[in-house]
C-alpha positions as CSV (number, residue, x, y, z in Angstrom):
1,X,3.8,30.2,-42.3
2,X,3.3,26.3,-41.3
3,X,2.8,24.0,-43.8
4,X,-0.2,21.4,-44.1
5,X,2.8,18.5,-43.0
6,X,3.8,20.9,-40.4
7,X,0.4,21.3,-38.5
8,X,-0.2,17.9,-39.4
9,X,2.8,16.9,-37.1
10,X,2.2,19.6,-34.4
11,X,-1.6,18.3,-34.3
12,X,0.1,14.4,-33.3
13,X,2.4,16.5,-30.7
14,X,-0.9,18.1,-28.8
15,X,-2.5,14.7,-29.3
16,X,0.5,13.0,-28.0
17,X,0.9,15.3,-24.9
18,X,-3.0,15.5,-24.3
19,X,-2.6,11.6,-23.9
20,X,0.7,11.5,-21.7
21,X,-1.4,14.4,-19.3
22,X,-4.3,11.9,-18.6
23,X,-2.2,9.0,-18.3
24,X,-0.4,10.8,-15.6
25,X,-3.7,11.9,-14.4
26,X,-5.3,8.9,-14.0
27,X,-2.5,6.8,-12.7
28,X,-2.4,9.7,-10.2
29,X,-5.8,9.6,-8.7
30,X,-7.7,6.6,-10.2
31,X,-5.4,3.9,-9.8
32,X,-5.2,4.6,-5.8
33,X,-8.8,4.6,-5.5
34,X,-9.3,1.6,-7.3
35,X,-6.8,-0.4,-5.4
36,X,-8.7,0.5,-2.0
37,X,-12.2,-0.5,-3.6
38,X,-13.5,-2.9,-1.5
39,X,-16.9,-4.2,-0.4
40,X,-18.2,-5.4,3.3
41,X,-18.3,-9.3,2.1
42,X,-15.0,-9.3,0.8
43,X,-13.4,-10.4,4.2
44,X,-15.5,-13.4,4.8
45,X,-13.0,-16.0,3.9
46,X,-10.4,-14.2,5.4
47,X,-9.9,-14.8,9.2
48,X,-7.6,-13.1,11.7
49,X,-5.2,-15.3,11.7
50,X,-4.9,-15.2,7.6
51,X,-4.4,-11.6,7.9
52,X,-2.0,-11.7,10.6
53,X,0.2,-13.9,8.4
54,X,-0.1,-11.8,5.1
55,X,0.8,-9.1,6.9
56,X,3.8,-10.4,7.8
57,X,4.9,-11.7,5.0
58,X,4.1,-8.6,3.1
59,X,5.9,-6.2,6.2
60,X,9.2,-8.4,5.9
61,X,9.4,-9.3,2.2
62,X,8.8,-6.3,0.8
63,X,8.3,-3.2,3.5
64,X,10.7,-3.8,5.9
65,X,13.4,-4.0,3.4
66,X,13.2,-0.4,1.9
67,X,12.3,1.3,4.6
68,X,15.8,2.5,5.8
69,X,14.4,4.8,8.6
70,X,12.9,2.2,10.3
71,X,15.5,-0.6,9.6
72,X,17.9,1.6,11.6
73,X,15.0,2.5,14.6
74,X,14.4,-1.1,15.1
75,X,18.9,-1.8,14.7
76,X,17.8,-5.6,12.5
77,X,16.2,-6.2,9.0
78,X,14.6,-9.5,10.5
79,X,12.4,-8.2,14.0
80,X,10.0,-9.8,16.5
81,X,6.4,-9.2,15.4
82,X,4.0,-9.5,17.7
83,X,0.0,-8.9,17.7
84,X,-2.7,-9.5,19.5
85,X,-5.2,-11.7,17.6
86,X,-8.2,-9.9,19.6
87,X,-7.2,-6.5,18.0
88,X,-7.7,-7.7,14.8
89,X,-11.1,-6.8,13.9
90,X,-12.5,-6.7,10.1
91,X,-14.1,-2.9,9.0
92,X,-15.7,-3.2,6.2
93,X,-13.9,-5.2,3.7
94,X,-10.6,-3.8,5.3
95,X,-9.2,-6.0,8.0
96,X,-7.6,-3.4,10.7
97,X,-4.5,-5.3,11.9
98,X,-2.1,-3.4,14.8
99,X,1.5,-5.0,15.5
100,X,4.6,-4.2,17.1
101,X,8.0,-5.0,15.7
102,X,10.8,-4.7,18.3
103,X,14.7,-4.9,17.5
104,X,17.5,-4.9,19.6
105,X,17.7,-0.8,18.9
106,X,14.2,0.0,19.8
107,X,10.4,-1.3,19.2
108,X,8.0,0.6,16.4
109,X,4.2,0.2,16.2
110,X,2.2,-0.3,13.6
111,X,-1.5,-0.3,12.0
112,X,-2.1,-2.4,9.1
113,X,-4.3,-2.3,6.6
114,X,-5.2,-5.1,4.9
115,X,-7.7,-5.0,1.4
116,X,-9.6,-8.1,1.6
117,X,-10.5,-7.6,-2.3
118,X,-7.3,-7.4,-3.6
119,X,-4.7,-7.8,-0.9
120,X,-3.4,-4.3,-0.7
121,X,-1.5,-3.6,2.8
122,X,-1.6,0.2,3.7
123,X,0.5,0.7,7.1
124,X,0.5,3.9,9.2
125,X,2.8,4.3,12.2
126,X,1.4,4.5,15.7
127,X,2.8,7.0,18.2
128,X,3.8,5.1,21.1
């Protein structure tokens, strides 16, 4: 038989697990929703140009440098960026921003996109 103590302390445990399970939980499937939230207004003080430059900042800062696969595609940790300021077109509060990074082994495409709310860059690859 359990003691009083002893359910007392296996009571804490559930509690304890129930808590760590929802923490996990939300940092799961709330946080990434709430880092896309955005609204249509957001990107008013944001031009093209602005996004062009925080998204390179962000894709050679702190992309670029762990992502190994694509280090070695493009053969160079710094590479050419290049975009095309008319492709850059704002959807919504999300500014859709395509570039292409060449290196001396080979040239990668990309879509960016950029949170106007908070800054969050999500990129995708393009198949060339």
């Amino acid at each position: 038989m359990i003691g009083k103590t002893g359910k007392i302390v296996l009571g804490v445990m559930v509690c304890v697990v129930f808590a760590m399970v929802v923490l996990t939980l939300g940092m799961t499937y709330i946080y990434p929703t709430w880092m896309q939230r955005t609204t249509p207004e957001a990107c008013a003080a944001v031009t093209p140009q602005n996004a062009m430059d925080l998204v390179t900042r962000d894709f050679m800062q702190n992309k670029l440098p762990n992502w190994g696969n694509d280090k070695d595609n493009l053969g160079t940790q710094v590479p050419s960026l290049s975009f095309i300021s008319d492709n850059v077109k704002d959807n919504k509060g999300t500014f859709e921003v395509p570039f292409t990074a060449r290196g001396p082994a080979g040239t990668l495409k990309y879509a960016a996109h950029l949170n106007c709310t908070n800054k969050y860059i999500k990129y995708d690859t393009v198949d060339q």
